[in-house]
C-alpha positions in Angstrom: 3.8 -0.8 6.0 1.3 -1.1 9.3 -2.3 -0.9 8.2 -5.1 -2.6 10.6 -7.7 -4.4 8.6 -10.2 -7.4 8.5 -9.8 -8.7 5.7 -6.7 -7.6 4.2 -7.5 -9.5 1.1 -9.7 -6.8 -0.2 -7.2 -4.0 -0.2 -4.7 -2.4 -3.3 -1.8 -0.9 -2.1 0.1 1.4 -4.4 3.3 4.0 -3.8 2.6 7.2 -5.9 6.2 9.1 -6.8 6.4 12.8 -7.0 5.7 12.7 -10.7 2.6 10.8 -10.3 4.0 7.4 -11.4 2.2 4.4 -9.3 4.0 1.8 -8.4 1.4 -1.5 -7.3 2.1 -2.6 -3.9 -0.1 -5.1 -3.4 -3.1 -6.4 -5.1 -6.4 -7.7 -3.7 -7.0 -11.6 -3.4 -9.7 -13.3 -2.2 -7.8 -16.3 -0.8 -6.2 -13.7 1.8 -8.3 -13.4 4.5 -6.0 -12.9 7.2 -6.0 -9.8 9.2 -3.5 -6.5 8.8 -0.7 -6.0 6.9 2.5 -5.5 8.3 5.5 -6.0 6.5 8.2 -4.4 4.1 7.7 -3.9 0.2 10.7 -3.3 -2.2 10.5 -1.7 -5.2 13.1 -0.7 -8.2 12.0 3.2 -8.1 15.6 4.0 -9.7 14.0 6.2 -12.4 11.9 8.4 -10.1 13.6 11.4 -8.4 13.5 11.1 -4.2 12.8 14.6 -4.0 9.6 15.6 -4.0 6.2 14.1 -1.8 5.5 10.5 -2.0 2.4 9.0 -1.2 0.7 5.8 -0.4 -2.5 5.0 -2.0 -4.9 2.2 -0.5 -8.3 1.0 -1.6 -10.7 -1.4 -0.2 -12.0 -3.3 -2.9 -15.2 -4.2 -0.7 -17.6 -1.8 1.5 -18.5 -3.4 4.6 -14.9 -3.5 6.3 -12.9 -1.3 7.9 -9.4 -0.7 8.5 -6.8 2.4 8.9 -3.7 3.0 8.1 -1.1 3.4 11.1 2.0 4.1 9.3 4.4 3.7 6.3 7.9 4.7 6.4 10.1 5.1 2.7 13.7 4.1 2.7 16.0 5.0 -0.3 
């Protein structure tokens, strides 16, 4: 995961399967006020079927920063 933020405390990061399913990334927290995140997230998406489109779903929990998202790569 390689998204530029402020504050990356304020953002909710989730992987959405084919079917729909979310599966919770990361959660916002207000002690984590570093900048960007950049690093690897494992989760147990045995159930889910790797065909199909998979997204990434970030929020910003608060409205006066700004960020982007430079890239996410999915590894089965």
């Amino acid at each position: 995961m390689d998204i530029t933020h402020t504050y990356r405390g304020d953002l909710v990061i989730d992987l959405v399967a084919p079917d729909g399913s979310a599966y919770r990334l990361k959660s916002a927290s207000g002690s984590d006020s570093a900048d960007d995140v950049r690093t690897t997230y494992t989760v147990d998406a045995s159930a889910e079927s790797a065909n199909g489109t998979w997204k990434v779903r970030v929020r910003d929990t608060a409205a006066w920063d700004t960020g982007r998202l430079n890239g996410w790569q999915l590894t089965f």
